[in-house]
C-alpha positions as CSV (number, residue, x, y, z in Angstrom):
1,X,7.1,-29.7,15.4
2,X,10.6,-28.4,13.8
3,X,13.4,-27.9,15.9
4,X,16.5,-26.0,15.0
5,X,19.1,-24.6,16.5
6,X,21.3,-21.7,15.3
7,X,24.7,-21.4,16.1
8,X,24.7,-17.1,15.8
9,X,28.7,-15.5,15.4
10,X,29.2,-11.8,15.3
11,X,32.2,-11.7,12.6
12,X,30.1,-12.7,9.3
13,X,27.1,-10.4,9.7
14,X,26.5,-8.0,7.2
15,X,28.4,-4.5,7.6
16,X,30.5,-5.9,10.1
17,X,34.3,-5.4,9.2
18,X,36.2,-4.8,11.8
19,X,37.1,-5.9,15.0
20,X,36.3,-3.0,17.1
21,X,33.0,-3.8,15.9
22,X,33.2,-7.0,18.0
23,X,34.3,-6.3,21.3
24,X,32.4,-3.6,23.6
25,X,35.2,-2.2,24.8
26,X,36.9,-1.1,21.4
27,X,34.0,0.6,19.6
28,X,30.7,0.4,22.1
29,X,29.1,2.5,19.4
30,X,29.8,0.1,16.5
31,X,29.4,-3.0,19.4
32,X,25.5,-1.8,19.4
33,X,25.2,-1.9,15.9
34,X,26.5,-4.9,15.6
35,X,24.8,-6.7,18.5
36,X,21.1,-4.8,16.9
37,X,22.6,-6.5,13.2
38,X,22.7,-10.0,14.7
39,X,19.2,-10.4,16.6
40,X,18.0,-8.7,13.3
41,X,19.9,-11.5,11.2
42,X,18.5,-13.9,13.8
43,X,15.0,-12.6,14.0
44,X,14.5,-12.8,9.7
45,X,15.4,-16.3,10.1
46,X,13.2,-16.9,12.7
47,X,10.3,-15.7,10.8
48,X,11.2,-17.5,8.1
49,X,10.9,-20.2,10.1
50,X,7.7,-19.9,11.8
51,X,6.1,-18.6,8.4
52,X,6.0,-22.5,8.1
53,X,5.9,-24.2,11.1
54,X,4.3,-21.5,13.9
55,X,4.8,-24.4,16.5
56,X,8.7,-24.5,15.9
57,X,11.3,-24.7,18.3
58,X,13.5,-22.3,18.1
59,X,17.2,-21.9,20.2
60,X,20.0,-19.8,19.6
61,X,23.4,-20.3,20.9
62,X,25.1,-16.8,21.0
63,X,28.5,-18.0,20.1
64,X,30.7,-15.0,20.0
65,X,33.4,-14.3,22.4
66,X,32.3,-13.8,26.3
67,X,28.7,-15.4,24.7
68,X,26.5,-12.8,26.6
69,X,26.2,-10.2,23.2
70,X,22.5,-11.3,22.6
71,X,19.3,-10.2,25.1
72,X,16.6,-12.4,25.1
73,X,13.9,-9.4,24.9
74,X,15.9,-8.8,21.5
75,X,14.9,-12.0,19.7
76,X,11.5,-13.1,18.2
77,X,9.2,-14.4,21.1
78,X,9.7,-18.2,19.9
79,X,13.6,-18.5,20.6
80,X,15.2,-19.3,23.1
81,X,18.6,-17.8,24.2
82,X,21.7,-19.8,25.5
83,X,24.4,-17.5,26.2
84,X,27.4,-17.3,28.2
85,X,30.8,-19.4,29.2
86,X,32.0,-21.6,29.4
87,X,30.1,-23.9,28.3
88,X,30.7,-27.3,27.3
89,X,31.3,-27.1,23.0
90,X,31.3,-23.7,23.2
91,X,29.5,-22.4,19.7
92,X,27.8,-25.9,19.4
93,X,26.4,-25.8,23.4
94,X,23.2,-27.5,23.2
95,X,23.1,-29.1,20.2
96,X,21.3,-32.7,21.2
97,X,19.7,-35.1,18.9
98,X,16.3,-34.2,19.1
99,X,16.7,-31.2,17.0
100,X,16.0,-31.7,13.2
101,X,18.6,-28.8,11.9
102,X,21.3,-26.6,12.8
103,X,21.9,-23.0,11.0
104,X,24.8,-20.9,11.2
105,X,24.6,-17.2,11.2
106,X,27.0,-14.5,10.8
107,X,29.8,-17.0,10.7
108,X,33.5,-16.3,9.0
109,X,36.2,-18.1,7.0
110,X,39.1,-19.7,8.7
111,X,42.3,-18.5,9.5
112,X,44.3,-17.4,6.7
113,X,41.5,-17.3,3.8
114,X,42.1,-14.6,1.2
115,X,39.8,-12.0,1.3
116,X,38.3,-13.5,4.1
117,X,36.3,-11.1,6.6
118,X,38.3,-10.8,10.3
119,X,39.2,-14.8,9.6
120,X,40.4,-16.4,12.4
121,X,39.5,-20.1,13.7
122,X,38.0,-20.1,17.4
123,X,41.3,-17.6,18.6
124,X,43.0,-15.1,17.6
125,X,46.4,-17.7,18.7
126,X,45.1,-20.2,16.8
127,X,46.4,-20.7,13.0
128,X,45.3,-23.8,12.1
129,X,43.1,-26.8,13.2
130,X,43.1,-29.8,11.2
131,X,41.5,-33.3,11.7
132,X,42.9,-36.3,10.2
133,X,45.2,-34.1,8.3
134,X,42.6,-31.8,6.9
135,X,42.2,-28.2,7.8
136,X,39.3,-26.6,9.0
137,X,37.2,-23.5,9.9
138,X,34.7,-23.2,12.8
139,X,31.8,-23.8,10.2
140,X,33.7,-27.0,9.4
141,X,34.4,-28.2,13.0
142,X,31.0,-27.6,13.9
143,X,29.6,-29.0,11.1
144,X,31.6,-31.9,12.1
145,X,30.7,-31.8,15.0
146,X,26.4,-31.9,14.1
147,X,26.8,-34.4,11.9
148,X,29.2,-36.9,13.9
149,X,28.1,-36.4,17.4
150,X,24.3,-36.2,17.4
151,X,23.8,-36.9,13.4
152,X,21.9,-33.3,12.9
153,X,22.6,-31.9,9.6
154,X,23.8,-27.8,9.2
155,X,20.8,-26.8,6.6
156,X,21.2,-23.3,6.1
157,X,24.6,-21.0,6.8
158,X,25.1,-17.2,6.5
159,X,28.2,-15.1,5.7
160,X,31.1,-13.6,4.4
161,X,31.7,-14.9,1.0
162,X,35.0,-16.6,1.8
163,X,32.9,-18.2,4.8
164,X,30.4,-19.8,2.1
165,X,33.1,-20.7,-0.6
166,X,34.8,-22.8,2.3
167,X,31.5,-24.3,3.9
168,X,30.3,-25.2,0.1
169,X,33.7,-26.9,-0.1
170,X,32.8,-28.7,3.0
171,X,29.0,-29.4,2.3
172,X,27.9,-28.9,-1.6
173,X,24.2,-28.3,-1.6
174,X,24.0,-26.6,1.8
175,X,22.1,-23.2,1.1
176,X,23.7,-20.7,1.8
177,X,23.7,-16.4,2.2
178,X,26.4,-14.1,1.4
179,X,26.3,-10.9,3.3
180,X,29.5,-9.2,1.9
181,X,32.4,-9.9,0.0
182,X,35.9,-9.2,1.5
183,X,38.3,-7.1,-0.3
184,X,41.1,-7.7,2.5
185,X,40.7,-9.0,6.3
186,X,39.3,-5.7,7.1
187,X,37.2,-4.1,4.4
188,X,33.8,-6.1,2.4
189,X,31.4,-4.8,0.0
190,X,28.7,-5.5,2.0
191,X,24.4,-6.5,0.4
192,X,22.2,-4.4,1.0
193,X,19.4,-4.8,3.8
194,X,16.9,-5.1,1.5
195,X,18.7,-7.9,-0.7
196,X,19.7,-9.5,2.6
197,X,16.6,-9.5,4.1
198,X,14.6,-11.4,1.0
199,X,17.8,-13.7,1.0
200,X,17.1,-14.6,4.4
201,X,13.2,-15.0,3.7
202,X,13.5,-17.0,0.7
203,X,16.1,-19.3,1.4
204,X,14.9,-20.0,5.4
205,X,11.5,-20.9,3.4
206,X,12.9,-23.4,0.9
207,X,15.1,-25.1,3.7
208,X,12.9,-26.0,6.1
209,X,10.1,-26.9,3.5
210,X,12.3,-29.4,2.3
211,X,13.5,-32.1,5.2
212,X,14.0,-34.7,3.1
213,X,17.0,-33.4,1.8
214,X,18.4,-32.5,4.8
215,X,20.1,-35.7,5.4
216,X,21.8,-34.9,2.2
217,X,24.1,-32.4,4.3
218,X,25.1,-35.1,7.2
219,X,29.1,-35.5,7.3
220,X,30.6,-38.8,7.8
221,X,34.1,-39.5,8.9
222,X,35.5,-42.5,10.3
223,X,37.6,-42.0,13.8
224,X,39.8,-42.3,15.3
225,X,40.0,-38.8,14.8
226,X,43.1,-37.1,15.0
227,X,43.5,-33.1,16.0
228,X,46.2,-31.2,15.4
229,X,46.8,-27.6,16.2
230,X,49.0,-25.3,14.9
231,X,49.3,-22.1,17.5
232,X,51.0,-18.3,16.0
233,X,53.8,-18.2,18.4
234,X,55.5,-21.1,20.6
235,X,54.0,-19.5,24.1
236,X,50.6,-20.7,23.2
237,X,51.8,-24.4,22.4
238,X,54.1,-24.3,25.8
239,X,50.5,-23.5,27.8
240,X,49.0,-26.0,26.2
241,X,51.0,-28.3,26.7
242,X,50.7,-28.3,30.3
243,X,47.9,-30.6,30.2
244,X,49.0,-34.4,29.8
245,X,46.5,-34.8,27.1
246,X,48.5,-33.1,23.8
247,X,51.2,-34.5,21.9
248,X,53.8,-31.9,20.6
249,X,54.7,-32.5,17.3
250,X,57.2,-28.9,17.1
251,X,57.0,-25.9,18.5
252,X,54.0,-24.4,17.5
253,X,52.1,-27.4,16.7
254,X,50.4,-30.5,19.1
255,X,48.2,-33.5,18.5
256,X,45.7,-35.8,20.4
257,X,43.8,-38.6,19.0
258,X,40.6,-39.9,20.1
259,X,38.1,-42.1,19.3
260,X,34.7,-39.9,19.5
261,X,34.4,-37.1,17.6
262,X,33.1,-35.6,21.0
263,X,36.3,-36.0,22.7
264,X,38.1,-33.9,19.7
265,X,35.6,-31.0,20.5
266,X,36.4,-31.0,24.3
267,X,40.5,-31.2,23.4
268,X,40.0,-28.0,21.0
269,X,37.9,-26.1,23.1
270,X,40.3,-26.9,26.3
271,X,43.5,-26.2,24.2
272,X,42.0,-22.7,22.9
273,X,40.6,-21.9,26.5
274,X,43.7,-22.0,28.2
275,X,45.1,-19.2,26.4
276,X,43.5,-16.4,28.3
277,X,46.5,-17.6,30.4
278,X,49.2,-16.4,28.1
279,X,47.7,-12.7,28.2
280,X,49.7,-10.9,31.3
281,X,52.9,-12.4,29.4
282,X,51.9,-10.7,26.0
């Protein structure tokens, strides 16, 4: 029996553009739509899927902002839904090593990527992440994280183009699916649902028919592993910092260094978590 979990953000699905879209209290209109476009996007995989492996074991991490965008009566009969926060590793909750593959869905570039659909990496304060001095998206971190922690390979990844020019970068002969091309942060030239949807079909097919090459995709990097983030604005770094566990290198900017890759993901997620703090001062 297959199992494979799917990591599902809102900000790379197709048609999505902006980020009223994303939230429910901006745009509860275009929230809907978008929240129907993801267990869509999430359901064509799932076929996909169980077109070859009926038995498969399905679960879906809804990993976009409060977590709780996805209803289980929504999604094929065969997945299971893990949503809501916190949760420890956030958009990689539940990832153990008895799953064979991990996909990401609707995911986006990082922060600062040209062209790259509503970019950001994990917060809106954030502006960069690197480890071991090389910077990384949320694809790239959780990838990292598959690969390092519980040695499961990412085999299949969907979004904006920027999103799968950076992943590629990351990961050479994942498979991936573009859903729209970003002419600014805001605005994409989206596929259309038809073209998307035999994207989706096809591609799903060929990567879970071919396990053997799934090890291909596995990540290796040799701790310690060093994090370093770079926050917007110097308030964000002066929250953080109340916690004993960063170093700060300047004002905008701390480090930690660990010796599990696990550890690295608990220190991001705590330093980006925090920051709900900073809102009344904003």
């Amino acid at each position: 029996m297959t199992r494979i979990f799917i990591s599902a953000d809102m900000e790379g699905l197709c048609g999505v553009v902006s980020p009223l879209q994303c939230y429910p209290k901006e745009d509860l209109t275009g929230y809907n739509w978008a929240v129907a476009q993801m267990a869509w996007e999430i359901n064509t995989i799932a076929d996909g899927i169980l077109g070859h492996d009926p038995e498969a074991e399905i679960v879906v991490n809804d990993a976009h902002n409060a977590m709780t965008n996805l209803r289980l009566d929504s999604l094929s009969h065969r997945a299971q839904l893990l949503s809501g926060k916190p949760k420890l590793c956030a958009m990689m909750a539940g990832l153990d090593s008895a799953f064979d593959g991990v996909i990401f869905v609707g995911y986006h570039a990082k922060a600062g990527a040209e062209n790259g659909v509503l970019n950001h990496t994990f917060h809106s304060k954030l502006f960069d992440v690197q480890v071991n001095g090389v910077s990384y998206g949320e694809g790239g971190i959780n990838a990292l994280y598959a690969s390092l922690v519980h040695r499961v390979p990412v085999i299949l990844g969907s979004g904006d183009k920027a999103f799968c020019d950076e992943i590629h970068a990351l990961i050479p002969n994942l498979k991936t699916i573009e859903t729209k091309a970003g002419i600014s942060t805001t605005a994409a030239l989206s596929v259309s649902r038809d073209h998307l949807e035999k994207c989706y079909r096809d591609l799903v097919g060929k990567a879970v028919q071919a396990p053997a090459l799934w090890k291909m995709n596995l990540l290796e990097l040799t701790g310690p592993y060093t994090l370093r983030i770079t926050f917007t604005t110097t308030l964000p770094c002066d929250v953080a910092m109340t916690s004993p566990l960063y170093t700060r290198v300047d004002g905008r900017t701390l480090e930690v260094t660990v010796d599990e890759f696990a550890s690295l993901y608990r220190a991001l997620q705590g330093a980006y978590s925090m920051l709900a703090y900073t809102a009344y001062m904003e």
